[in-house]
C-alpha positions, 0 to 999 in steps of 0.5 A, a space after each residue: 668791586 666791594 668785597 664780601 664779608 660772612 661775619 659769624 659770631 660761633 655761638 656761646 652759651 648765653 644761659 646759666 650766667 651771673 651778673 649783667 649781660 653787658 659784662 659777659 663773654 658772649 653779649 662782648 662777642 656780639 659787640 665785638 662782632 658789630 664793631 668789626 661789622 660796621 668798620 667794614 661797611 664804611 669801606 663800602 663792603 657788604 656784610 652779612 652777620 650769619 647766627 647759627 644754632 638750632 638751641 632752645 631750652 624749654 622755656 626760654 628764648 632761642 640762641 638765635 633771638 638772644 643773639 639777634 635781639 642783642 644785635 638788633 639793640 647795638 646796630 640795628 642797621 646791620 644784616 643779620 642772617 639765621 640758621 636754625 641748624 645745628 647746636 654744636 660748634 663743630 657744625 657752626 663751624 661746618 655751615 659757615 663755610 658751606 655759607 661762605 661758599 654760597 654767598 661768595 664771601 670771605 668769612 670771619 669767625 668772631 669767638 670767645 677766648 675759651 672757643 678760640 683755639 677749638 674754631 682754630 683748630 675746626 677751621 684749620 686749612 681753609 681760609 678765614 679770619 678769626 678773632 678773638 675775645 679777651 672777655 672771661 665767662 661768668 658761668 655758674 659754679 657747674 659750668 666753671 667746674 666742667 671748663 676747668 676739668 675740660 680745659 686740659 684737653 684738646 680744644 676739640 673736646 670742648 665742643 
């Protein structure tokens, strides 16, 4: 019997960002998600990509349609699932169990390095994989600002 994979990408501001998409933290976590989704449908397991958020700044596109769009350009064989939800990483991380439960799968958590130790520490107990990326952000000023002020605390201050 194949086995059953919830892949989800635990969703990363892609706003307020300089240069190109292509170098930033969460269009990588989308490769990085691909890349894992792919390896693991040619050992003939099913995989379903989960993208959860429920944000959408006025005037631009959803996380949901960034993250989807970006998915669809580099495998748009893939299945990809979404849940207009929550915004916080706290109920991402929440939701995706409660879907892996529901779809009988084993869940993996794709993260960027700034959300790794705060998914870790969410997910802490229960079963799942979780990688990780060594990508760096490249915000705007205000936000390296707030991540160097933040970076101290407990990764669960980040969410």
């Amino acid at each position: 019997m194949n086995k059953k994979y919830l892949i989800v990408p635990v969703i990363k501001n892609p706003y307020s960002r300089i240069g190109s998409k292509h170098g930033q933290d969460w269009y990588r976590q989308i490769e990085r998600t691909a890349a894992i989704a792919r390896e693991l449908k040619s050992g003939r397991s099913e995989v379903i990509i989960a993208i959860i958020s429920d944000f959408r700044p006025e005037g631009k596109p959803s996380e949901i349609e960034i993250y989807t769009r970006a998915l669809f350009e580099l495998a748009p064989e893939l299945q990809v699932h979404s849940y207009k939800e929550t915004n916080d990483t706290v109920g991402q991380v929440e939701r995706s169990f409660e879907l892996g439960k529901e779809m009988g799968a084993e869940l993996i958590f794709v993260s960027a390095w700034m959300q790794y130790l705060r998914v870790l520490y969410l997910a802490r107990g229960r079963r799942a994989k979780h990688t990780e990326l060594s990508a760096f952000p490249s915000p705007r000023l205000c936000l390296l600002i707030r991540y160097a002020l933040s970076f101290s605390r407990l990764p669960i201050c980040w969410v």
